[in-house]
C-alpha positions in Angstrom: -16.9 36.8 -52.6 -18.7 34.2 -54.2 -21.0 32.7 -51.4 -22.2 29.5 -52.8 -18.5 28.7 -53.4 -17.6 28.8 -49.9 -20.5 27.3 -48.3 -19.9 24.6 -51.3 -16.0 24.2 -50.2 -17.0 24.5 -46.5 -19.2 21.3 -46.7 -16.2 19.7 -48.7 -13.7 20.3 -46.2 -16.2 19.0 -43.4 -17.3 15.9 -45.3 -13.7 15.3 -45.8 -12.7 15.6 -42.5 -15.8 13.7 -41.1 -15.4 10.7 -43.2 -11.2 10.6 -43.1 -12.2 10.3 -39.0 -14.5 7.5 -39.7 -11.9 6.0 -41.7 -9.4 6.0 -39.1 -11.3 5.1 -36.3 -9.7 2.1 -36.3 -6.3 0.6 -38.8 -6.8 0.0 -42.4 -6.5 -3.9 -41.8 -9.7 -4.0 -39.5 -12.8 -4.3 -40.2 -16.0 -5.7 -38.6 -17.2 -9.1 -39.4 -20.8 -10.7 -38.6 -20.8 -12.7 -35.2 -18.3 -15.0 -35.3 -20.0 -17.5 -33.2 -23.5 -18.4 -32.7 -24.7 -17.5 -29.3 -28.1 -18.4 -27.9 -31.2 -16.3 -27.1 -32.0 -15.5 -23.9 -35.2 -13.6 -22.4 -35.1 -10.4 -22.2 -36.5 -8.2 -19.1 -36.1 -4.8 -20.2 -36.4 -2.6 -23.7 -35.0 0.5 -22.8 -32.2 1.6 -20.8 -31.1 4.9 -18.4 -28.1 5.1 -17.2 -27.9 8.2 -14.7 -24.0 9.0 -14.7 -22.8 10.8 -11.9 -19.6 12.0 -13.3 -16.5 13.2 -11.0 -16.7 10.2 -8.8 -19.7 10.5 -6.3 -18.6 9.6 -2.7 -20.5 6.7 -1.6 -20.2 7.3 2.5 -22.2 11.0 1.5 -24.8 9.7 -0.2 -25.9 6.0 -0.8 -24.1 4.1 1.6 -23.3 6.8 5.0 -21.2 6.1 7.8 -20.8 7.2 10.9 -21.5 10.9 10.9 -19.0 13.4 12.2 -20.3 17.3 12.0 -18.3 20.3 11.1 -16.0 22.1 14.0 -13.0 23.2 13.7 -10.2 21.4 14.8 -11.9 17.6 14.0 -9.3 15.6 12.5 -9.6 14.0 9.3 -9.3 10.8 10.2 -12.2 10.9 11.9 -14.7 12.1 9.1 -16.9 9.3 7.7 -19.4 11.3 6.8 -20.6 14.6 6.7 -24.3 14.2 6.7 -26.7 12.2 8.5 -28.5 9.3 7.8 -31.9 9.1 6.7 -34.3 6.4 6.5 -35.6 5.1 2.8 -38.9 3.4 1.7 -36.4 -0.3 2.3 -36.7 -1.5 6.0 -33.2 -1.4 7.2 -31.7 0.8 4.6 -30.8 4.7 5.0 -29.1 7.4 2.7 -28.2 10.6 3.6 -29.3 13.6 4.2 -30.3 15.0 1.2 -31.5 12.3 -0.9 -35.2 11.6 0.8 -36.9 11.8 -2.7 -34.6 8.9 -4.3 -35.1 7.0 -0.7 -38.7 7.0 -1.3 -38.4 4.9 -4.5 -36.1 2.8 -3.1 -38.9 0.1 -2.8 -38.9 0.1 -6.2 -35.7 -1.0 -6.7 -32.0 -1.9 -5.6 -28.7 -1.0 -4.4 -25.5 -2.6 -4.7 -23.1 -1.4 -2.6 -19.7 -3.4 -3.1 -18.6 -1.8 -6.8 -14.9 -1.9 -6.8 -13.4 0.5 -9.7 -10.6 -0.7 -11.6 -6.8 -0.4 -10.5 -5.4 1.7 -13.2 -2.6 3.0 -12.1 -2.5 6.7 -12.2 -5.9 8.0 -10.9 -7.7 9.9 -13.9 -11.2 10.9 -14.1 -11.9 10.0 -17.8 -9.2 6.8 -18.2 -11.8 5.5 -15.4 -15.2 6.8 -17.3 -13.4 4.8 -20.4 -13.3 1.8 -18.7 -16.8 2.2 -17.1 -18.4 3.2 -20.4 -16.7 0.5 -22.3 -15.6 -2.2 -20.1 -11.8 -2.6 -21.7 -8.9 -0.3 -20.1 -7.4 1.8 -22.3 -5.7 2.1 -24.5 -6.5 -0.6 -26.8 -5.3 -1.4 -30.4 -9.1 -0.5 -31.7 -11.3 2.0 -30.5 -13.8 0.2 -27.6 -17.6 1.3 -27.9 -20.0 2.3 -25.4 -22.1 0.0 -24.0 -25.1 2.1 -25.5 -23.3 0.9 -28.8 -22.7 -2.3 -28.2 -26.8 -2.2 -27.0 -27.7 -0.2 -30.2 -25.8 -2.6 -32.3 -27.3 -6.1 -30.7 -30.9 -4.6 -31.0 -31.8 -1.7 -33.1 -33.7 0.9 -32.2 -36.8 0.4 -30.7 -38.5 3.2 -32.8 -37.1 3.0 -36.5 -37.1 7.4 -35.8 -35.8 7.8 -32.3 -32.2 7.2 -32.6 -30.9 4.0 -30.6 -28.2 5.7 -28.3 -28.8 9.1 -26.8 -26.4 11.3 -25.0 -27.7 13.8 -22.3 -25.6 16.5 -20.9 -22.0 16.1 -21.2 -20.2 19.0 -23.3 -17.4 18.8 -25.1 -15.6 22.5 -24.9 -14.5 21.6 -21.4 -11.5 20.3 -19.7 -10.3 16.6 -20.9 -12.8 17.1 -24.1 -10.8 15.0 -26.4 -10.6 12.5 -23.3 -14.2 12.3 -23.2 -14.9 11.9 -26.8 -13.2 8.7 -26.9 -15.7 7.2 -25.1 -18.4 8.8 -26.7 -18.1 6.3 -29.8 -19.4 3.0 -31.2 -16.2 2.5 -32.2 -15.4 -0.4 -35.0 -19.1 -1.4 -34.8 -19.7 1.6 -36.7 -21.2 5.5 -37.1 -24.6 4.8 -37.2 -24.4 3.2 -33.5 -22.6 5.8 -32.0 -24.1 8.4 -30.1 -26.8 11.2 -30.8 -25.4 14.3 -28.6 -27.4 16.5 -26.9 -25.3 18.9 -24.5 -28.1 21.0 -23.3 -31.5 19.2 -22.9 -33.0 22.4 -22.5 -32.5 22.8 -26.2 -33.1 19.2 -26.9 -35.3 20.1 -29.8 -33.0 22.0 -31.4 -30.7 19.0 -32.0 -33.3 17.8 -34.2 -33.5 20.9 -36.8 -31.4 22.5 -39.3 -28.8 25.3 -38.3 -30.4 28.5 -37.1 -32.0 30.3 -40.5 -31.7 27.7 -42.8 -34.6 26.0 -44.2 -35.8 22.6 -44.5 -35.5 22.6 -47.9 -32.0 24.7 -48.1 -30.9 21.9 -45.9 -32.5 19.1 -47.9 -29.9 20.8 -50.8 -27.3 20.6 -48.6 -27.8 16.9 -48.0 -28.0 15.9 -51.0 -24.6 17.3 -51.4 -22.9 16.0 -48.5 -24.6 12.3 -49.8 -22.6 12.8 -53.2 -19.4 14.2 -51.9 -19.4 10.9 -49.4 -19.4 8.7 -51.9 -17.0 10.6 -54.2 -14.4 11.8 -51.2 -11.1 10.3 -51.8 -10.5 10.0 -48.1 -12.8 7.2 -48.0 -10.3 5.1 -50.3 -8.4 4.6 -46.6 -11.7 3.6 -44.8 -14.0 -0.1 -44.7 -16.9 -0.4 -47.1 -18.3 -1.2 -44.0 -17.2 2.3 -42.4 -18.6 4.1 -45.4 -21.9 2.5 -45.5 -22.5 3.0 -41.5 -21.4 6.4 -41.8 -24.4 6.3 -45.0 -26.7 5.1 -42.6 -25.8 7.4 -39.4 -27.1 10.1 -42.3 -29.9 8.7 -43.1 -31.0 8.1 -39.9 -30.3 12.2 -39.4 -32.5 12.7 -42.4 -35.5 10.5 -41.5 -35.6 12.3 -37.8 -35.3 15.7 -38.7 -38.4 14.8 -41.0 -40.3 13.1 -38.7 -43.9 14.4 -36.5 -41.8 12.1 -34.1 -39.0 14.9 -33.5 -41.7 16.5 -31.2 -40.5 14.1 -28.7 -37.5 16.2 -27.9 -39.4 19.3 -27.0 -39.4 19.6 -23.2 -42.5 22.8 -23.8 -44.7 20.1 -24.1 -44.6 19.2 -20.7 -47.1 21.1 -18.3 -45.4 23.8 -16.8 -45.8 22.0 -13.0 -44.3 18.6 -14.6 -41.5 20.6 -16.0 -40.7 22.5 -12.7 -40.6 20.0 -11.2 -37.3 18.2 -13.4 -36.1 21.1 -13.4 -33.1 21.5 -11.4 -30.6 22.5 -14.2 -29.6 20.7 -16.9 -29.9 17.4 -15.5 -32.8 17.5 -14.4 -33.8 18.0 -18.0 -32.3 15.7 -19.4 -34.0 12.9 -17.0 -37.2 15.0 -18.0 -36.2 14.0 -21.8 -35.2 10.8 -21.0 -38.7 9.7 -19.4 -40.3 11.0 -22.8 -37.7 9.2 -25.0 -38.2 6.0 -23.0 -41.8 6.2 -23.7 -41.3 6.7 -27.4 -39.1 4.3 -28.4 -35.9 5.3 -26.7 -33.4 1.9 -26.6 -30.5 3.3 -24.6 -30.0 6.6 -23.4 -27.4 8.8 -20.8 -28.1 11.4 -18.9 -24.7 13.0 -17.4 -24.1 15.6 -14.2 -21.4 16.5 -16.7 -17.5 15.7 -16.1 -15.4 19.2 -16.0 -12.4 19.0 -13.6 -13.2 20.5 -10.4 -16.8 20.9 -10.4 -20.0 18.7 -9.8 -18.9 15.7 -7.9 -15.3 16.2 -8.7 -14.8 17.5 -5.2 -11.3 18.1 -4.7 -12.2 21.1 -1.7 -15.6 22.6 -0.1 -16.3 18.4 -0.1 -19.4 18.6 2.0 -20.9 22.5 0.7 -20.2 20.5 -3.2 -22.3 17.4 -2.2 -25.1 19.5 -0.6 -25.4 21.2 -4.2 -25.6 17.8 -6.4 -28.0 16.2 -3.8 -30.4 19.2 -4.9 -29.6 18.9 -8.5 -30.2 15.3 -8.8 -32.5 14.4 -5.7 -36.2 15.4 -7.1 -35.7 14.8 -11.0 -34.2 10.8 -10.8 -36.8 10.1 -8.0 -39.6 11.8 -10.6 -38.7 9.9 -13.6 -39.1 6.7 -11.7 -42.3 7.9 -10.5 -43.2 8.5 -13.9 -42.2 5.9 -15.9 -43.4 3.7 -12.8 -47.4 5.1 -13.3 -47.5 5.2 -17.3 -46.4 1.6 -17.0 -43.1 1.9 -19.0 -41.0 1.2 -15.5 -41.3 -2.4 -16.1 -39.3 -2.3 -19.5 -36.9 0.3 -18.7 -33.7 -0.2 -16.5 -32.6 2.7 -14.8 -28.8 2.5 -13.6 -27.4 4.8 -11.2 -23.0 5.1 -11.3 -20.3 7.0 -11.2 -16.4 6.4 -11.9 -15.5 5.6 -8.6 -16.0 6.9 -4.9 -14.3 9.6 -2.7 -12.6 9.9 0.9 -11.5 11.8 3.0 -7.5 11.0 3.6 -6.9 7.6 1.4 -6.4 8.0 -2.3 -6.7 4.9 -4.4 -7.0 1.4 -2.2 -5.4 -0.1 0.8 -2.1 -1.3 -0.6 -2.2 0.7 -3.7 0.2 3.3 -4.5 -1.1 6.4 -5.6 0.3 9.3 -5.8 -2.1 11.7 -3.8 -3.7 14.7 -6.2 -5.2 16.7 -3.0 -3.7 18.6 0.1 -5.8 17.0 2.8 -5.0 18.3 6.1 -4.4 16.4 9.2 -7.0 18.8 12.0 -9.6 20.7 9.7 -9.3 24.3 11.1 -11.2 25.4 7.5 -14.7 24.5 6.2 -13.6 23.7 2.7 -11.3 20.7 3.9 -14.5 18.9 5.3 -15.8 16.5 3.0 -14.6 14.2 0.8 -11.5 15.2 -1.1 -9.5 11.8 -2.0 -10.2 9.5 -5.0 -11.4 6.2 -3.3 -11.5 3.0 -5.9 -12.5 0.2 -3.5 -15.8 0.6 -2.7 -19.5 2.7 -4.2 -22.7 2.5 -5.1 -24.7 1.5 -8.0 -28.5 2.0 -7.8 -31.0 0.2 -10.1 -34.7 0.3 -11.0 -36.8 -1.6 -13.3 -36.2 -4.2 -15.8 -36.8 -7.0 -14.1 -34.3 -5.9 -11.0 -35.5 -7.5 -7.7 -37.2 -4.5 -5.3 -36.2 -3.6 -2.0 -32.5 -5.5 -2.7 -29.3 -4.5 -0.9 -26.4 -6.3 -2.8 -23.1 -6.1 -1.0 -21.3 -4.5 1.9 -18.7 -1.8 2.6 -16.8 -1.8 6.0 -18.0 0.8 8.6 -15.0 1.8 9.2 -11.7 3.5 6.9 -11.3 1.9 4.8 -14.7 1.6 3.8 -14.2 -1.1 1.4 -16.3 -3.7 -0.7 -16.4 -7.1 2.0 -19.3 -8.5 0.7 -20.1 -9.8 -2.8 -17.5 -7.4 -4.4 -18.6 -6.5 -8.2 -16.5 -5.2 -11.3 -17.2 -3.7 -14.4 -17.9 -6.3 -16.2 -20.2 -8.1 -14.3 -22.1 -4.5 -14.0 -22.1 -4.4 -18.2 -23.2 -8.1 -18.3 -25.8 -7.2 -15.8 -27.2 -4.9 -18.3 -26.4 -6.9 -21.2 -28.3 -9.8 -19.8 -31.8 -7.6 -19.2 -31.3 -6.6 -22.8 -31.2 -10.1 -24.0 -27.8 -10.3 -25.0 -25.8 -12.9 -24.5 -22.4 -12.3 -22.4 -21.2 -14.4 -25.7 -21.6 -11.7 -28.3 -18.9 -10.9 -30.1 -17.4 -9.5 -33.4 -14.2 -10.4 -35.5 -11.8 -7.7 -35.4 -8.2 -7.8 -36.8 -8.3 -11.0 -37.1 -9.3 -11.6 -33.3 -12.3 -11.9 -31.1 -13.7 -8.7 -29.6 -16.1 -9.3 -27.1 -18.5 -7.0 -25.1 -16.5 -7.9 -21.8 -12.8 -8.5 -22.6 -12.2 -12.2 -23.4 -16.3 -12.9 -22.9 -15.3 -13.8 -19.3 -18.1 -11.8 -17.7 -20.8 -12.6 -16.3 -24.3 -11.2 -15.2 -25.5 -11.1 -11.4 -28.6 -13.2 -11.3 -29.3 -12.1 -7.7 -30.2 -8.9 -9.2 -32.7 -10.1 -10.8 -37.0 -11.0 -9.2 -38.1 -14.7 -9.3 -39.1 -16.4 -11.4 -37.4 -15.1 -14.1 -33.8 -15.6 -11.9 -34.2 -19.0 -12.2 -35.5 -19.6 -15.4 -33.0 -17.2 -17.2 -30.3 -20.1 -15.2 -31.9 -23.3 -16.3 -32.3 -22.0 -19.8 -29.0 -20.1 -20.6 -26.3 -22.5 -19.1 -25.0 -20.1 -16.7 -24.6 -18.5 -13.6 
């Protein structure tokens, strides 16, 4: 067999296929236009952003906002469970979380809560349609392909180290359950390859990301990417594609290139770390990847995720053992997030770096969807719990969770919103939605809830229509009123 041959054809066929997918990200007719309209500047109060996704759909009532708490015993009804663990208190006069999450309470003076997020009502419950909508804002599906807000962030501003790449992705894999589901959020869409995300499944190996395939050389794979350069710009798929799709995808290569290449990779080595720093993040995989987050943040990191990992019916998708489930992802995530915002809080980055806390939606323990909402219900709850795995929280809840932020200009100590006491535990206070969430984050980036492209023909904004707006209370004085005076609005 002729081996240079086949690797030669194998490197066709994958060009081929990468660039034809490029090409029909979105219809032949679209394309990406500069900013049709010319939106002001307003101040920024953050470089850098975290967002700490708790996928599954974390119940709010077992961790950031408890209830009444009910203990285990066989024969307690359903109805009556609230709660499953107790409350604790948190460095916030007048604000508790429960059992389980002492470390994050303890930073809690360092930054805020809101606890009235309402998901979206979409119908048919489904863990990644919801993760679409949170990640980009826009229910699908739509007639383009939507990007990520780390997009839409690596678009607007570049990466803040011309090395590090602008959007990093921590954690989530994509040889699970719903893979194909998840990758269509995992995209920069029309805006382009080269703002799409760099993936890194396993933090552990974060390093590895950033060098050639196991026993090739740097400059066997130098060969190989001069090759893959010429086939892009010889492919015939690319005749069905933009020029500007071909050029970003160009540039998403380059930007391979100049990393790989870089003294700056070194950043993605976690061995660096002293072994008692290390230990400490390390909790699993997700505590590694906050662990690499804190070290991309300080290195020029512009927006970057760090997921528990969505596979159906495991981590915080608790469909049974709801309480014994929670106890598990308190441990994984409890020391690590509170860590990284000790960190990044002494080396002085905290300032500059918003750290955002979510998950899909919430859970219960007998309603599925919202009050008035029909849904059809996806777990067999029963009425008296006569078996340990039934306790907890079982039931997709969409009307009420938590969101927790730090940094970036966010106002300490805050408690935004209110949830009843009571089932329903719904939002009754200051009730937020997605978009006000992205144009939250949009507006400590210092991008205007204007921003938008021209795309087949039509406005695309980064909240649909450009209706949304950002949540000043969020943010410290004076900055809260200044940002109102000087952007015209509120």
């Amino acid at each position: 067999m002729d081996t240079q041959n086949t690797r030669r054809d194998f490197i066709k066929k994958m060009t081929a296929a990468s660039l034809a997918a490029s090409a029909t990200s979105i219809p032949m007719a679209s394309f990406l236009s500069s900013c049709s309209t010319s939106v002001p500047k307003i101040p920024s109060t953050a470089d850098t952003v975290i967002l700490l996704w708790m996928a599954g759909g974390m119940a709010h009532t077992e961790t950031f906002d408890p209830k009444a708490y009910v203990p285990y015993e066989k024969g307690v009804e359903s109805k009556r469970v609230l709660s499953t663990f107790p409350k604790i208190p948190t460095a916030v006069d007048g604000l508790e979380f429960s059992k389980g999450l002492e470390s994050i309470g303890s930073v809690m003076d360092k930054g805020a809560i809101i606890r009235s997020y309402k998901s979206a009502d979409l119908g048919h419950i489904l863990h990644t349609r919801h993760q679409y909508h949170w990640h980009t804002c826009y229910e699908p599906p739509q007639s383009v392909q939507a990007p990520h807000i780390g997009a839409w962030i690596a678009k607007e501003l570049g990466p803040a180290n011309p090395v590090i790449p602008p959007f990093i992705a921590m954690g989530q894999r994509f040889t699970v359950g719903e893979a194909e589901e998840l990758k269509a959020f995992h995209s920069a869409g029309f805006l382009g390859t080269e703002y799409g995300p760099f993936l890194i499944p396993d933090p552990s190996g974060g390093l590895e990301s950033v060098r050639p395939p196991q026993g090739m050389s740097i400059k066997r794979f130098e060969a190989r990417y001069k090759l893959y350069k010429e086939l892009a710009h010889t492919s015939k798929h690319m005749e069905s594609g933009s020029d500007y799709q071909r050029k970003s995808l160009m540039r998403s290569m380059e930007q391979s290139y100049r990393l790989l290449n870089s003294p700056e990779a070194k950043v993605f080595d976690l061995s660096e770390e002293p072994k008692e720093v290390y230990d400490t993040y390390n909790t699993g995989r997700f505590g590694l990847g906050c662990l690499l987050a804190k070290r991309l943040a300080m290195n020029g990191g512009r927006f970057i995720s760090v997921s528990t990992e969505y596979e159906p019916f495991l981590g915080w998708d608790t469909h049974e053992n709801g309480h014994t489930r929670a106890e598990k992802m308190k441990e994984m995530i409890d020391r690590p997030i509170a860590q990284l915002i000790k960190d990044l809080d002494e080396s002085g980055h905290l300032d500059r770096t918003l750290i955002v806390l979510a998950s899909e939606f919430s859970r219960d323990a007998i309603m599925e969807g919202r009050p008035g909402e029909q849904v059809k219900d996806q777990v067999d709850q029963p009425d008296i719990i006569e078996d340990e795995k039934f306790y907890g929280m079982h039931r997709h809840f969409t009307d009420g969770s938590s969101i927790l932020l730090w940094g970036g200009g966010i106002e300490k100590g805050l408690v935004y919103g209110k949830t009843a006491d009571e089932r329903p535990c719904s939002s009754i206070e200051n009730p937020v939605v997605i978009d006000q969430v992205h144009q939250s984050i949009y507006h400590a980036m210092g991008i205007h809830p204007e921003t938008q492209y021209t795309i087949e023909g039509r406005p695309f904004y980064t909240t649909p229509d450009g209706h949304g707006k950002p949540i000043l209370d969020l943010f410290g004085n004076p900055l809260k009123k200044d940002t109102k005076k000087s952007s015209g609005f509120t």
